[in-house]
C-alpha positions as CSV (number, residue, x, y, z in Angstrom):
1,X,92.6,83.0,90.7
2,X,94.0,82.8,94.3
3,X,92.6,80.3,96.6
4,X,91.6,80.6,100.0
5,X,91.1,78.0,102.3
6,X,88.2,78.0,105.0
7,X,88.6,75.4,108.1
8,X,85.3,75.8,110.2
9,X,83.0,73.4,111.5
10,X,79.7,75.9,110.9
11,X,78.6,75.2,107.5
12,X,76.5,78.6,107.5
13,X,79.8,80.5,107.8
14,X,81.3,78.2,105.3
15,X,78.1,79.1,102.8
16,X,78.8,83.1,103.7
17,X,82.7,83.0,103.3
18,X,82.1,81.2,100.0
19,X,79.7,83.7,98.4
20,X,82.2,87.0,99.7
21,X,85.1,85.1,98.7
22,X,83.5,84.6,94.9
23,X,82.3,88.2,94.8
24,X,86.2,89.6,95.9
25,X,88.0,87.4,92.9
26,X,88.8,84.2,95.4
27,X,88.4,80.6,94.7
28,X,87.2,79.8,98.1
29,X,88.1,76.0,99.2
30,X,86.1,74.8,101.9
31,X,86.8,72.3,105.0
32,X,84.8,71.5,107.7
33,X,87.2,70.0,110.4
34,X,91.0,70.2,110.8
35,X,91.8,66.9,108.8
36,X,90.2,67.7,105.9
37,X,91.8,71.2,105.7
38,X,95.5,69.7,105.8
39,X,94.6,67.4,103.2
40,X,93.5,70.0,101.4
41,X,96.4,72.3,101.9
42,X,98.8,69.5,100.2
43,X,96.2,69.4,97.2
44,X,95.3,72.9,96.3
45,X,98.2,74.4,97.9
46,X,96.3,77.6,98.8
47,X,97.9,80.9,99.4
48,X,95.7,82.1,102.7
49,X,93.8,79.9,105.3
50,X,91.1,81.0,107.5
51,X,91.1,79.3,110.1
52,X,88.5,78.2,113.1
53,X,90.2,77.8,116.6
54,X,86.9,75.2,118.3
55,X,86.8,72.3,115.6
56,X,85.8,68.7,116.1
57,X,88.4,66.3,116.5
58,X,92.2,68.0,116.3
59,X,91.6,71.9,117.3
60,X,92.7,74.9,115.2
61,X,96.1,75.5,117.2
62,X,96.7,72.3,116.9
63,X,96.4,72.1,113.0
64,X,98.0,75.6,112.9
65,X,101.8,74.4,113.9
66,X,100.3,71.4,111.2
67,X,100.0,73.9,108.6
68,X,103.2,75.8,109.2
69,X,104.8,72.4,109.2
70,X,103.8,71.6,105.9
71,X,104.1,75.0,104.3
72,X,106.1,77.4,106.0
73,X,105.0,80.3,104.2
74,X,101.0,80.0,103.6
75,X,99.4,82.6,105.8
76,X,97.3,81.5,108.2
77,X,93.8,84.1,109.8
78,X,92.9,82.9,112.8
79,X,89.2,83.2,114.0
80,X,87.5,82.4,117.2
81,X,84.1,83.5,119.0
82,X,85.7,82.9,122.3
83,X,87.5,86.2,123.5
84,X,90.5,84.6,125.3
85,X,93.7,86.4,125.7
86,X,95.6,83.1,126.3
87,X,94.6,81.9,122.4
88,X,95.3,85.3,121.2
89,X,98.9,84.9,122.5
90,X,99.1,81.4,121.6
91,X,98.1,81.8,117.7
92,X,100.2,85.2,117.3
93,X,103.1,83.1,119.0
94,X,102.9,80.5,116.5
95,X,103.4,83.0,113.4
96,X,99.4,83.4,112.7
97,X,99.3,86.6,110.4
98,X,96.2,88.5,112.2
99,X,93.3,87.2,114.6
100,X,89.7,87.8,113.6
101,X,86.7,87.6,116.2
102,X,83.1,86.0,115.6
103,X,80.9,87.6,114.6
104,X,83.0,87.7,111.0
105,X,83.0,91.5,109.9
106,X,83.3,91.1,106.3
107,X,84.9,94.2,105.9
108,X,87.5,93.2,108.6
109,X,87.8,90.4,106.2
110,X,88.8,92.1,103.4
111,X,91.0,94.3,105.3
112,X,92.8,91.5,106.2
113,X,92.8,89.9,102.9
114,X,93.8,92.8,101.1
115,X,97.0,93.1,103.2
116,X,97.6,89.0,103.5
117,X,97.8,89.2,99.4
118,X,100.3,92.2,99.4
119,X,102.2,90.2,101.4
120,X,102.5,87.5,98.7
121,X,102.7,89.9,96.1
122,X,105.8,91.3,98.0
123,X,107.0,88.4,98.4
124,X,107.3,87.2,95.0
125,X,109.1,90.1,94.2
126,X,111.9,88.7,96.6
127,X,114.2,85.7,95.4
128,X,116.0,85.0,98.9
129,X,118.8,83.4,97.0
130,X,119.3,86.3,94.8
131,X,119.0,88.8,97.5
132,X,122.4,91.1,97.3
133,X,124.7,90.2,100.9
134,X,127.0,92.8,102.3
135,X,130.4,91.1,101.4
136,X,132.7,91.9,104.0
137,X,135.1,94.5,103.6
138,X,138.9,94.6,103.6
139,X,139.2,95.5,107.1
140,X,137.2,92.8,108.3
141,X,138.5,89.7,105.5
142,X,141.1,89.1,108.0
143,X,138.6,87.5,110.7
144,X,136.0,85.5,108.7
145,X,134.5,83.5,111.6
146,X,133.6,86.5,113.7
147,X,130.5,87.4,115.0
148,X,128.0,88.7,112.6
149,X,127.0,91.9,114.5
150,X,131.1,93.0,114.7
151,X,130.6,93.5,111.3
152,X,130.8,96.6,108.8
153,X,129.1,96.8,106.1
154,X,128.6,99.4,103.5
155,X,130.4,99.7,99.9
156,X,129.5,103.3,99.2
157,X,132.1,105.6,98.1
158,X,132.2,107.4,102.1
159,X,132.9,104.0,103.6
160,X,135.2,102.5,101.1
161,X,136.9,105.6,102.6
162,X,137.0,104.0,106.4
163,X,137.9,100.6,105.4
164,X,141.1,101.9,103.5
165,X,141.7,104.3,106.3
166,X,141.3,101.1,108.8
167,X,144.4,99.5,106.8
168,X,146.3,102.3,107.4
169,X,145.8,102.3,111.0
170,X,145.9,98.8,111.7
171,X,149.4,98.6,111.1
172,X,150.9,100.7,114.0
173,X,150.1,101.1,117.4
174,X,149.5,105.1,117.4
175,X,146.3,106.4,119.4
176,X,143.3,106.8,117.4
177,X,140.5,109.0,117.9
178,X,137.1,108.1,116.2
179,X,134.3,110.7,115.8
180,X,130.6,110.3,114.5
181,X,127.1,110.8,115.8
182,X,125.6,108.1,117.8
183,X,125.1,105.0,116.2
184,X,127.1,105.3,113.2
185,X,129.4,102.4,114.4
186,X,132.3,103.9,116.3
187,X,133.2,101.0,118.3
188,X,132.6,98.7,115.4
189,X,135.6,100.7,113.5
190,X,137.9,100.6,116.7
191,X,137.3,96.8,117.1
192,X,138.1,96.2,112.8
193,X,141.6,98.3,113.8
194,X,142.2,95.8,116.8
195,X,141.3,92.1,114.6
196,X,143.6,93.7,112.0
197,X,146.5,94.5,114.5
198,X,149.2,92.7,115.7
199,X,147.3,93.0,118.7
200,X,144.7,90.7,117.7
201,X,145.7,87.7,119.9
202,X,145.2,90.2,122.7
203,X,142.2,92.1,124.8
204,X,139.8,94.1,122.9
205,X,138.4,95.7,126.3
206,X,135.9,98.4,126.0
207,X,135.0,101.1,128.7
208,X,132.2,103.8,128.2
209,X,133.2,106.6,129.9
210,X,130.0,108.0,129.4
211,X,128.0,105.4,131.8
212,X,130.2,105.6,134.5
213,X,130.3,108.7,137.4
214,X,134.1,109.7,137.5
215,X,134.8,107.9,140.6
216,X,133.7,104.5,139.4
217,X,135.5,105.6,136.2
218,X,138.8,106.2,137.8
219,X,138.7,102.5,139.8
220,X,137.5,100.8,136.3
221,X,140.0,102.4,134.5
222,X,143.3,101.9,137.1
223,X,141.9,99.4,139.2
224,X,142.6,99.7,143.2
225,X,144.6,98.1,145.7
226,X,142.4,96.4,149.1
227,X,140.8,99.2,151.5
228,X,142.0,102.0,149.1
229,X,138.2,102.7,149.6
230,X,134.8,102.4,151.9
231,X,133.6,99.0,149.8
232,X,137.0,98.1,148.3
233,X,137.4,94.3,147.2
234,X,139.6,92.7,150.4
235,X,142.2,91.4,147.5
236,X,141.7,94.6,145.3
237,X,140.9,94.7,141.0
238,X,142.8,95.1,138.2
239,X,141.8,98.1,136.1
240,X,140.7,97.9,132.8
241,X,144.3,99.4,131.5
242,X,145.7,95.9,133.1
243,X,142.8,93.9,132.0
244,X,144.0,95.4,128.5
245,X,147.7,95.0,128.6
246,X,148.9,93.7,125.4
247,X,145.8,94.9,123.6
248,X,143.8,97.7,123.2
249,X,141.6,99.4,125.2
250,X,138.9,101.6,123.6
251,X,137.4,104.7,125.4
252,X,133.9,105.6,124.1
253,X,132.4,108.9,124.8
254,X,136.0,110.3,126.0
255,X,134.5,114.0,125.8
256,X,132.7,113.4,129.1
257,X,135.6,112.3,131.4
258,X,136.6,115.4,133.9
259,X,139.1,117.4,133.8
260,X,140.9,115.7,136.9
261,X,140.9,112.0,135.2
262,X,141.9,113.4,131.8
263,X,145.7,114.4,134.0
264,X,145.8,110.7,134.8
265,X,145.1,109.3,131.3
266,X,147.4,112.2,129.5
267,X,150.1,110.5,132.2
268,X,149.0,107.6,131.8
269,X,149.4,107.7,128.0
270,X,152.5,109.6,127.9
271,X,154.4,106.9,130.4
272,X,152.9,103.8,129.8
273,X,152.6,103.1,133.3
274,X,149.3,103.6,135.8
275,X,149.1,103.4,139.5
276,X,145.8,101.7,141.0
277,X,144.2,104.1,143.6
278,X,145.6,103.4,146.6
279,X,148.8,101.9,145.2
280,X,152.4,102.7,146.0
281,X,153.9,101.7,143.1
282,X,153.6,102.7,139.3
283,X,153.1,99.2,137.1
284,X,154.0,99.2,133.9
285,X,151.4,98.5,130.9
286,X,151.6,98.4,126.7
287,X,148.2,99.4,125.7
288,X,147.1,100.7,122.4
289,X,144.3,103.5,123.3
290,X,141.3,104.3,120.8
291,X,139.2,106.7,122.1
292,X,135.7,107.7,120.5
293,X,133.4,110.8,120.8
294,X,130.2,112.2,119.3
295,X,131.1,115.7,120.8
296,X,133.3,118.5,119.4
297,X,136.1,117.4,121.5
298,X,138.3,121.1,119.3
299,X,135.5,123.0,120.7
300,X,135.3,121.7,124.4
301,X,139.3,122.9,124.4
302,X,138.8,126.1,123.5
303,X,135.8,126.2,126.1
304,X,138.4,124.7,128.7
305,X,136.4,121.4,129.1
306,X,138.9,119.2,127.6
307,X,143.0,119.1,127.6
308,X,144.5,120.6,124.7
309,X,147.9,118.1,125.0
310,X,145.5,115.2,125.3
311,X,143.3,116.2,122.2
312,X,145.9,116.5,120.3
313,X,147.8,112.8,121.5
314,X,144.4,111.8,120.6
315,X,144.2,113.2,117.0
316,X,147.2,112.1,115.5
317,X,145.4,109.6,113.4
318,X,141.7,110.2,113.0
319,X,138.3,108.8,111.8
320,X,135.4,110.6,110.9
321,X,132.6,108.3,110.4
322,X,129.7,109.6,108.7
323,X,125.7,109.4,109.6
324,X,123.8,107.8,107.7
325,X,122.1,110.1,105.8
326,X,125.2,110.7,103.7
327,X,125.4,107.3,102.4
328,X,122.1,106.3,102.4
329,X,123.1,104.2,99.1
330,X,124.2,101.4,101.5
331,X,120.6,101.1,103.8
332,X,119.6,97.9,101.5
333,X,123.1,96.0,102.4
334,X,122.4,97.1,105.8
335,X,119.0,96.5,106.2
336,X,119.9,92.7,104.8
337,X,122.4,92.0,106.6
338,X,120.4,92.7,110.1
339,X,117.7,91.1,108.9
340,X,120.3,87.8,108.5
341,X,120.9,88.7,112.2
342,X,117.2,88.8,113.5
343,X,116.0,85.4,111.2
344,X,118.4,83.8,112.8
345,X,117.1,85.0,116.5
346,X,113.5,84.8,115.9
347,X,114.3,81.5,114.1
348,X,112.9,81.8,111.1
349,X,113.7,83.0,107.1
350,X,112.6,86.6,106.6
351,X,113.1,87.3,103.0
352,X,112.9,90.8,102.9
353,X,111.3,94.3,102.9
354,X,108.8,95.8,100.5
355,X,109.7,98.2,97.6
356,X,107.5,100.5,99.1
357,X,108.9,100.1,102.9
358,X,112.5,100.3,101.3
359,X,111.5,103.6,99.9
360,X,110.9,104.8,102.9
361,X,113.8,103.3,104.8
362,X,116.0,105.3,102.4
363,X,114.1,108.9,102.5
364,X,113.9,108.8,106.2
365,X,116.9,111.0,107.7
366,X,117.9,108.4,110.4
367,X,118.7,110.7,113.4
368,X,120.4,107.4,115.3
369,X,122.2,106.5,112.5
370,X,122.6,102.7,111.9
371,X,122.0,101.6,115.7
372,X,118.3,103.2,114.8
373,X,118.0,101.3,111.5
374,X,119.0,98.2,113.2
375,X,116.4,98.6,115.7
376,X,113.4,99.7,113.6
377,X,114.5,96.0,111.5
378,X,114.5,94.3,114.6
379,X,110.9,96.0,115.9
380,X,109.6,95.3,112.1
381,X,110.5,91.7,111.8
382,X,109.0,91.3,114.7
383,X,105.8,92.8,114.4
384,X,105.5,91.4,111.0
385,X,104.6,87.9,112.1
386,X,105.7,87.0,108.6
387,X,108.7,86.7,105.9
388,X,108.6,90.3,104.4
389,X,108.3,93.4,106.3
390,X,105.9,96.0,104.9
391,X,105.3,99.8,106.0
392,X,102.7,99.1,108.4
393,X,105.3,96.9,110.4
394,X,107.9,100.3,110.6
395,X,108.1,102.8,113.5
396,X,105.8,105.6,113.4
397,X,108.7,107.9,112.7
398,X,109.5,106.8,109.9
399,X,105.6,106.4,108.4
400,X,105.5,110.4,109.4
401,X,108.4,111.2,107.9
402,X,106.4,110.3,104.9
403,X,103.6,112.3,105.6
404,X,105.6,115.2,106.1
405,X,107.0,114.8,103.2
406,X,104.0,114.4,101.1
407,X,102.8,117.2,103.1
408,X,106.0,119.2,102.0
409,X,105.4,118.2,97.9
410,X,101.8,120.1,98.6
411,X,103.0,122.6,99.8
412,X,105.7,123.1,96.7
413,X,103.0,122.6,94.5
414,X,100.8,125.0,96.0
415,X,103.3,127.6,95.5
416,X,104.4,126.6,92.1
417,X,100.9,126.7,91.6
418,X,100.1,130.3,92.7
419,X,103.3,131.3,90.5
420,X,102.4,129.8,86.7
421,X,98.7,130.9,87.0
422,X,99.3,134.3,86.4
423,X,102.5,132.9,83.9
424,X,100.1,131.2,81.9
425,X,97.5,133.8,81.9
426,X,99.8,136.1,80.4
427,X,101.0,133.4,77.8
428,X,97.3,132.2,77.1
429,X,96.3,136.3,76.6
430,X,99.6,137.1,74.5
431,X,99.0,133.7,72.6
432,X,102.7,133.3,73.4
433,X,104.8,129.2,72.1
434,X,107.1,127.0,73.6
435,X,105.9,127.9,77.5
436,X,106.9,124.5,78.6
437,X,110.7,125.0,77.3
438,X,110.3,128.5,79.0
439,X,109.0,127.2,82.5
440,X,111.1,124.1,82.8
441,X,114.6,126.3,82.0
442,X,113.3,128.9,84.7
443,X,112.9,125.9,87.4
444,X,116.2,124.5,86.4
445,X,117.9,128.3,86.8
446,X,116.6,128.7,90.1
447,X,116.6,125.2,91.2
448,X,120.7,124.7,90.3
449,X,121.9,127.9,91.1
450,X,120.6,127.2,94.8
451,X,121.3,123.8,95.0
452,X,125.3,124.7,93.9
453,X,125.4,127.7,96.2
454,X,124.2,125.4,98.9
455,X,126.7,122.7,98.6
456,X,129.6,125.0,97.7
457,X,129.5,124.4,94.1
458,X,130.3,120.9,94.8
459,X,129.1,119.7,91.4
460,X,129.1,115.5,91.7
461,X,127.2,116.2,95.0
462,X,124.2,118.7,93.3
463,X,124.1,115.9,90.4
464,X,123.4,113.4,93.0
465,X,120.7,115.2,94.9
466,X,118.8,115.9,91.2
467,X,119.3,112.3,90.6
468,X,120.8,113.0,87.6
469,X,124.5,112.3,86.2
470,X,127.4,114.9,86.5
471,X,127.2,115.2,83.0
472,X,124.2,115.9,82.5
473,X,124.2,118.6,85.3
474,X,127.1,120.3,83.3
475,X,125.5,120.3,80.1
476,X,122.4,122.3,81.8
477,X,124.8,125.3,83.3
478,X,125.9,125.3,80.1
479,X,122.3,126.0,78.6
480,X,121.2,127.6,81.2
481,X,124.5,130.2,81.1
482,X,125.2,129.8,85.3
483,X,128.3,130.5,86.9
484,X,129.9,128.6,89.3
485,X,131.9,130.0,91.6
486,X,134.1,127.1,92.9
């Protein structure tokens, strides 16, 4: 039976928490002051604590940061009949799970309860210690004291991909072009080429050409000599390709410079040598450039919006990093590695997320990529006041992506529905055998064929989307007499 502890000073609550917690399956423990209840925490060791804010003697906040003190992890309700915004803060701030008003609505109660013991049920099914950590990959082993957000992390088949193709790139000094949507890590990949380089010793400097209006762009990226212009520095600034000599410097969003400044960097490039604005005299530089791009930089050629002889300096060696909906396989090493990240921010050891929210971590279809699942992580832990996130603690995107997809099964089943009634009837009336075999084939015909025509026939993709093995999904064109046209 799982014990709840009640701290309050008003023996007729005491008497009416005692009789619901009975009636709900609780073994209610009961304290009347603050003293009492933290010796009754080290002897019964309960799992949830209500908790009364005006006590006699040491007040509830008080013997809240007691409690925590001596068991981290017990759950803690607060309840007060004193609306006050300042003790509201206060309890929340000192990792109370939920605040409950007098008068006591049981139902809120239970509510509250009912959650406070899915948390320990979640909880349980989390060993901390056995918890699978994102090792670090290849391209990173060579810096193991880095900064935990500078890391990648993924061992899926797509990424194994990057990290070899990181190797590869490492070694030279050629100019690198890096697309992917936003968010899936771009600059992270650049900066794993540079710490693997024999450039490392050297500048990493980024510049987002993106955030800049072309004019500030211009001075950041060759610098400028005193009164070159209205507000120029009296002793004039090294640009960022200076800043960067000896390094590399890394150009994100390099699809929205203008035409004019893409001249400059194609000279720039070609020459190894820039002139700050208002100079007189080319200075000579040895940069490694990596540029990045979520645009169709082929595209913005042909439309005339980018040079074609700096497009194609750029794509000598490129990267292609997918979003994550295509390797959605690595969300639990991500999701634990930020989670790492934010315990050690918030100060304090989050174990981990539910089955349930984990389910629906890797079915949403994560439009900004990782930078989005790092963020919901960070909002989650956050909001759950706790050490294991559940759903209720996840963006509301993500919880209606769930609906809409329960939404969507109706809807299927609605119209599988409307199909087999008039199937069956025909079976039931022609008192025809093995339906089942017959229905389930007919799914699988139509199901496959569409599926393969969809993905080009690819057939270790389709088995991956039915879940099932590539074996498998042979054997049932085979049955099911399909061809696939590769």
């Amino acid at each position: 039976m799982r014990n709840v502890l009640v701290i309050d000073d008003d023996k007729k609550i005491c008497w009416a928490f005692e009789q619901f917690l009975t009636d709900e399956g609780y073994r209610p423990i009961i304290a009347n002051n603050a003293e009492e209840g933290l010796r009754k925490i080290r002897s019964e060791t309960p799992e949830v604590v209500l908790l009364d804010v005006r006590l006699p003697g040491m007040s509830g906040l008080d013997a809240l940061k007691q409690i925590k003190a001596i068991q981290p992890d017990i759950i803690v309700i607060v309840m007060t009949a004193y609306d006050s915004v300042e003790i509201t803060i206060q309890a929340m701030q000192m990792q109370a799970f939920d605040f409950i008003s007098k008068p006591i609505d049981l139902d809120q109660v239970k509510t509250i309860l009912d959650r406070a013991m899915q948390m320990q049920v979640e909880r349980s099914k989390i060993s901390h210690s056995e918890t699978v950590r994102g090792e670090p990959s290849s391209a990173d082993m060579a810096s193991p004291a880095k900064s935990q957000e500078h890391r990648l992390i993924g061992k899926s088949a797509q990424m194994q991909g990057i990290y070899k193709l990181i190797g590869v790139m490492a070694s030279n000094t050629i100019t690198v072009l890096i697309e992917g949507e936003s968010g899936t890590g771009k600059e992270l990949v650049a900066r794993a080429i540079h710490r693997n380089s024999p450039r490392k010793a050297n500048r990493f400097v980024p510049v987002n050409c993106g955030a800049l209006p072309d004019e500030l762009l211009e001075s950041e990226l060759f610098g400028y000599e005193a009164g070159a212009f209205t507000g120029a520095s009296a002793k004039g600034k090294p640009g960022r390709f200076e800043l960067a000599d000896g390094g590399t410097l890394f150009l994100d969003e390099v699809g929205n410079m203008s035409p004019a400044l893409q001249v400059k960097l194609q000279r720039a490039l070609q020459e190894q040598e820039i002139e700050r604005l208002g100079g007189t005299y080319p200075l000579k530089v040895d940069v490694r450039i990596m540029a990045a791009t979520n645009q169709d930089l082929a595209e913005a050629v042909k439309l005339g919006r980018f040079r074609e002889d700096l497009y194609y300096r750029f794509k000598r060696l490129s990267i292609n990093l997918p979003p994550l909906r295509e390797h959605t396989e690595d969300i639990p090493l991500l999701v634990d590695h930020f989670l790492q990240m934010v315990s050690v921010e918030l100060g304090q050891n989050i174990r981990g997320v539910s089955s349930r929210c984990m389910e629906l971590l890797r079915h949403h279809d994560w439009p900004g990529n990782v930078r989005e699942l790092e963020n919901s992580i960070r909002s989650a832990a956050v909001l759950s006041r706790a050490d294991v996130i559940l759903p209720e603690h996840l963006p509301p995107e993500i919880l209606n992506d769930s609906t809409r997809a329960q939404s969507s099964r109706s809807r299927f089943e609605m119209a599988l529905e409307s199909v087999l009634k008039e199937t069956i009837r025909i079976a039931v009336e022609q008192e025809q055998e093995a339906l089942y075999d017959e229905v389930i084939d007919a799914v699988d015909r139509v199901l496959i064929k569409l599926l393969l025509e969809e993905v080009q026939a690819n057939q270790t993709k389709s088995a991956k989307l039915l879940g099932i093995s590539r074996t498998t999904l042979l054997q049932k064109i085979k049955k099911l007499g399909l061809e696939v046209n590769p």
